[in-house]
C-alpha positions in Angstrom: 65.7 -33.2 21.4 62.8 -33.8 23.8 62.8 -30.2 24.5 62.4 -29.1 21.2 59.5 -32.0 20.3 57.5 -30.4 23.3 58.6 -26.5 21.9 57.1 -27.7 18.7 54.0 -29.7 20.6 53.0 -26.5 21.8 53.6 -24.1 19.4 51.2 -26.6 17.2 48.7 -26.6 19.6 48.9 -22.6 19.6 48.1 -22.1 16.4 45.5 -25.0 16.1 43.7 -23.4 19.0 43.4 -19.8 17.1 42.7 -21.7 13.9 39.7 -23.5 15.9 39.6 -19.7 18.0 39.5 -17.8 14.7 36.9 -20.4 12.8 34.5 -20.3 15.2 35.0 -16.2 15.3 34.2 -16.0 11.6 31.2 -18.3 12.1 29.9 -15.8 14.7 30.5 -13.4 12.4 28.7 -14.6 9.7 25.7 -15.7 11.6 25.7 -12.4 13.0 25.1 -11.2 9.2 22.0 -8.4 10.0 20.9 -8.6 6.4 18.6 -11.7 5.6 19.9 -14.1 2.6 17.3 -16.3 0.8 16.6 -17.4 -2.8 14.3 -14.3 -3.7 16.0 -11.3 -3.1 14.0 -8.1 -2.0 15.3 -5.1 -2.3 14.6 -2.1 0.5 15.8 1.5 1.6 14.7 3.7 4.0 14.4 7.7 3.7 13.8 10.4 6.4 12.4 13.7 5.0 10.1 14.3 8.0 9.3 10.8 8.6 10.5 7.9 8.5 9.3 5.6 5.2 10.5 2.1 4.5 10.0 1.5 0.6 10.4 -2.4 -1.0 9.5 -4.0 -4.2 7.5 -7.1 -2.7 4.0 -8.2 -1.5 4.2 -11.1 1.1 2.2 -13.0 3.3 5.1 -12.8 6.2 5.9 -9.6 8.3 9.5 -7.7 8.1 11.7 -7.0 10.8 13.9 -4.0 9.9 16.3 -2.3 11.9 16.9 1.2 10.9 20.0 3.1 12.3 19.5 6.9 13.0 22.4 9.1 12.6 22.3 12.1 15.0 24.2 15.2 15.4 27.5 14.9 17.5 27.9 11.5 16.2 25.0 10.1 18.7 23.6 6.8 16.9 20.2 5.3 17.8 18.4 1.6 16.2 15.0 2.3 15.7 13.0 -1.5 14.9 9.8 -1.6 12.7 7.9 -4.7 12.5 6.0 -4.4 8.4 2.6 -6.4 8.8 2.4 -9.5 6.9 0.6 -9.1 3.7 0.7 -5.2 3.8 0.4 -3.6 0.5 0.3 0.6 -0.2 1.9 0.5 -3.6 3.0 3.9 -5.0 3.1 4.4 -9.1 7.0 5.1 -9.6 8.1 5.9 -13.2 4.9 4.6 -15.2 4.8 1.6 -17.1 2.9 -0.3 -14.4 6.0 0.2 -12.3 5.5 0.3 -8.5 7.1 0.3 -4.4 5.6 -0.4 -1.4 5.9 2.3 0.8 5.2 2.1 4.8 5.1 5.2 6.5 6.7 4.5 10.5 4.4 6.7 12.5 5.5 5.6 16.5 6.4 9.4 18.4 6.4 10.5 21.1 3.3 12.3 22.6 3.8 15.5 24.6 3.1 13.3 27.5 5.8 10.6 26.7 2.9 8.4 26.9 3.7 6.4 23.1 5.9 2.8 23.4 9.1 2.5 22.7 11.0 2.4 20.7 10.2 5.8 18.9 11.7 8.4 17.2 12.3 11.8 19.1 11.1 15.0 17.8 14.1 16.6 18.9 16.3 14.5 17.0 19.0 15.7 14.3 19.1 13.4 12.1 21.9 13.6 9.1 21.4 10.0 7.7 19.3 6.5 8.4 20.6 3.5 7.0 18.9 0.3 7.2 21.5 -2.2 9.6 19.1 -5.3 9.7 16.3 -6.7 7.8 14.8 -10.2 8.2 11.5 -12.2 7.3 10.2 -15.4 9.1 10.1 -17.2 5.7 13.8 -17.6 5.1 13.0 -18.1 1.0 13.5 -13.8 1.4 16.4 -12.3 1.4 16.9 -8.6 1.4 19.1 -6.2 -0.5 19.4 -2.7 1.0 19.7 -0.3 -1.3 20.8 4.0 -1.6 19.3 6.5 -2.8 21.9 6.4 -6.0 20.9 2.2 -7.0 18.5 1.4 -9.6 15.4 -0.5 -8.5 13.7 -3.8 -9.9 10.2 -2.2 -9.7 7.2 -4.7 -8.5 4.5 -5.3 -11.2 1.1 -5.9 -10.3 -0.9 -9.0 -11.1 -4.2 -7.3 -9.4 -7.3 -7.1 -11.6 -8.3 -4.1 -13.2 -12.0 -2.1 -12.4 -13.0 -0.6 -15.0 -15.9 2.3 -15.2 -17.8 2.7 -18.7 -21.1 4.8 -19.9 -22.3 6.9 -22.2 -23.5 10.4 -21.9 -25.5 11.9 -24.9 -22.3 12.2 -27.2 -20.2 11.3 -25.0 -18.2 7.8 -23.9 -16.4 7.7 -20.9 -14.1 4.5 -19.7 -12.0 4.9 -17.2 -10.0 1.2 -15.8 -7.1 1.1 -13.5 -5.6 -1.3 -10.7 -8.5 -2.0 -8.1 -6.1 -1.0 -5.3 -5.7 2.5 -7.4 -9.4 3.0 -6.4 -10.5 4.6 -3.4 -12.5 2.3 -1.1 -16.2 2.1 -1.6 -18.2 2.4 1.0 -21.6 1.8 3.0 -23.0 4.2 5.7 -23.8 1.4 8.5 -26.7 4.8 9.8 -28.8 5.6 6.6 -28.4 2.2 4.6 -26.7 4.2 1.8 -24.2 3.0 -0.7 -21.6 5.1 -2.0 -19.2 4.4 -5.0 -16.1 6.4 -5.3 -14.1 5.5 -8.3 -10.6 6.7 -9.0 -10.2 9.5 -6.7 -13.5 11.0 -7.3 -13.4 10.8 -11.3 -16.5 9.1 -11.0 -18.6 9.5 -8.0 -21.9 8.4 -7.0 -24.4 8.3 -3.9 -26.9 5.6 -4.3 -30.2 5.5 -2.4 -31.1 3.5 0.5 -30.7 -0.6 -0.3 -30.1 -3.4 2.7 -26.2 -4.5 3.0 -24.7 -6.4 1.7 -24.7 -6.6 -2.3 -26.2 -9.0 -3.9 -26.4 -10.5 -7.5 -29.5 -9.0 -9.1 -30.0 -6.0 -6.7 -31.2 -2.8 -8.0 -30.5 0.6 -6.6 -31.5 4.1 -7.7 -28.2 6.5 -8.6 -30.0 9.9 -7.5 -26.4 11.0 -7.2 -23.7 11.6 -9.6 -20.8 13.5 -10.9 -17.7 12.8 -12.9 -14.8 14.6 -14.4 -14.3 14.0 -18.6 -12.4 16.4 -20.8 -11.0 18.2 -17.7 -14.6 19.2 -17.1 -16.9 17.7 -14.1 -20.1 16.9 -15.0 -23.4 15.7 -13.5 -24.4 16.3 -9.9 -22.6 19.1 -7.8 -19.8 17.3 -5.7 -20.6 19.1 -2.5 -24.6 19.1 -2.2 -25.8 15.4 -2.5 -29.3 16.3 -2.4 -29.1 18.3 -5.8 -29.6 15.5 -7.9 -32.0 14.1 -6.0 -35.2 15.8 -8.2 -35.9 14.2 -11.9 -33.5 11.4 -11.8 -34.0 8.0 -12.9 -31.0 6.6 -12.6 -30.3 3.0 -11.7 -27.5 0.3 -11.0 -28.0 -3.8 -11.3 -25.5 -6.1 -10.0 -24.8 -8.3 -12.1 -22.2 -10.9 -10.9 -20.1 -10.9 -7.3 -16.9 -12.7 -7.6 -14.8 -13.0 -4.2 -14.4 -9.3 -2.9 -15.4 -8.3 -6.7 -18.7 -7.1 -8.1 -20.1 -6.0 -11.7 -23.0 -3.8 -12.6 -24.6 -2.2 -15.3 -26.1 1.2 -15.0 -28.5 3.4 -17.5 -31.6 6.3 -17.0 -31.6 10.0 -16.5 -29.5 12.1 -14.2 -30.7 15.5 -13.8 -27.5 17.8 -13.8 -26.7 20.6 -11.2 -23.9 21.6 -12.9 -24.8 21.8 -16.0 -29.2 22.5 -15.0 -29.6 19.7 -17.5 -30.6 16.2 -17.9 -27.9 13.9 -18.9 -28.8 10.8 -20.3 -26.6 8.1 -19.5 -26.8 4.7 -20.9 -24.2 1.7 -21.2 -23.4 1.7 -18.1 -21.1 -0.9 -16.4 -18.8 -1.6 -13.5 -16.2 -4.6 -14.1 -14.3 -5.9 -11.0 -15.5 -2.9 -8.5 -14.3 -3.5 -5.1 -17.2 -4.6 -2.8 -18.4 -1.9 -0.3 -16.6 -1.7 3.2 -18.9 -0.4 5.9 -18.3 3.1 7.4 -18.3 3.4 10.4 
């Protein structure tokens, strides 16, 4: 009887042991979970055409640790980590409707020297698949969802204010608004003292004439330069020879209000025409929410 109360004694504390044994297993397991839960759910995937991009449907002030597994021929498997700056934002236009990604382009190869840090991707490398194996975030509100190339996304929408680019030109009205980050930068020549105001990928383009930096509310600057593209036809100043409007041209800009990184303007006068060896004369002008000038270089 003793015998089998001790057989018993130990068989119990057998199988308590790999209940204990196989808890704490499954807790390892589970904290070993390489994809980040949290109450806002991103979602993520990663694509290697000829380089490797990391697209997600966020904006947040905290950087992104991913992990992205390379899949190379013969089977040969390599973790490549990229670190996503905090607050970094390049969002691409996916399917209209105000519907965009953020994309980040992962651009650490190696040199012909060997010189770049590691970890990088090889040029020789096959590469039949990447797949996205970890993904975390210092704020733990974020969690991450990786999706294929076959999943539907939640596409981000944009609360960004809108610049917006309005004049008239003899007969003609022009307005053109989009997303301020849709804009190319504009810019101010630190040699020269000259502004330049590029809006919307060169729809509207002009090269004011020499004013101190920065803007302020109630400067004035001459617009010897100008050209813009309405009714699939560009207009005004040639875009390669900035000095051809310089002869004949009255035009000027007024700032009118700077809020934050924002500024508004009104423009009017006469713009003598390269393209068209004409005056142009433009009036109701105005710039609403225009990105401020960055300097360059």
């Amino acid at each position: 009887m003793k015998t089998t109360n001790k057989l018993i004694s130990v068989i119990s504390t057998i199988l308590l042991a790999g209940f204990f044994i196989s808890s704490c297993n499954k807790q390892r397991d589970e904290s070993r979970n390489a994809i980040q839960q949290g109450n806002t759910t991103i979602e993520i995937n990663a694509i290697y055409p000829n380089y490797l991009q990391l697209r997600y449907n966020n904006v947040i002030d905290a950087p992104i640790e991913v992990g992205v597994t390379f899949y190379i021929q013969n089977g040969v498997q390599k973790v490549v980590p990229v670190k996503i700056p905090a607050g970094y934002k390049k969002l691409q236009s996916w399917g209209g409707n105000e519907q965009y990604i953020n994309v980040y382009n992962y651009s650490e190869y190696n040199d012909s020297t060997g010189n770049a840090p590691p970890p990088v991707i090889q040029p020789g490398w096959v590469v039949d698949s990447v797949k996205i194996t970890s993904v975390s975030c210092s704020d733990g509100k974020y969690g991450f969802k990786v999706l294929t190339g076959a999943d539907q996304w939640d596409f981000f929408h944009p609360t960004d204010p809108k610049t917006t680019v309005s004049f008239i030109a003899g007969q003609d009205t022009f307005y053109y608004t989009d997303f301020d980050f849709n804009n190319p930068f504009l810019y101010y020549y630190t040699q020269g003292k000259v502004y330049g105001f590029n809006f919307f990928n060169y729809t509207v383009y002009m090269q004011s004439s020499v004013a101190n930096f920065p803007i302020q509310q109630g400067m004035v600057m001459g617009l010897p330069y100008m050209h813009y593209t309405l009714n699939g036809r560009q207009w005004g100043s040639q875009p390669d020879n900035r000095d051809s409007a310089s002869n004949g041209s009255t035009l000027k800009l007024t700032v009118t209000n700077i809020t934050g990184v924002h500024f508004d303007a009104t423009f009017s006068g006469k713009l003598w025409s390269s393209l068209q060896a004409d005056t142009l004369f433009i009036s109701n002008g105005e710039f609403k929410n225009a990105l401020l000038p960055v300097t360059f270089p």
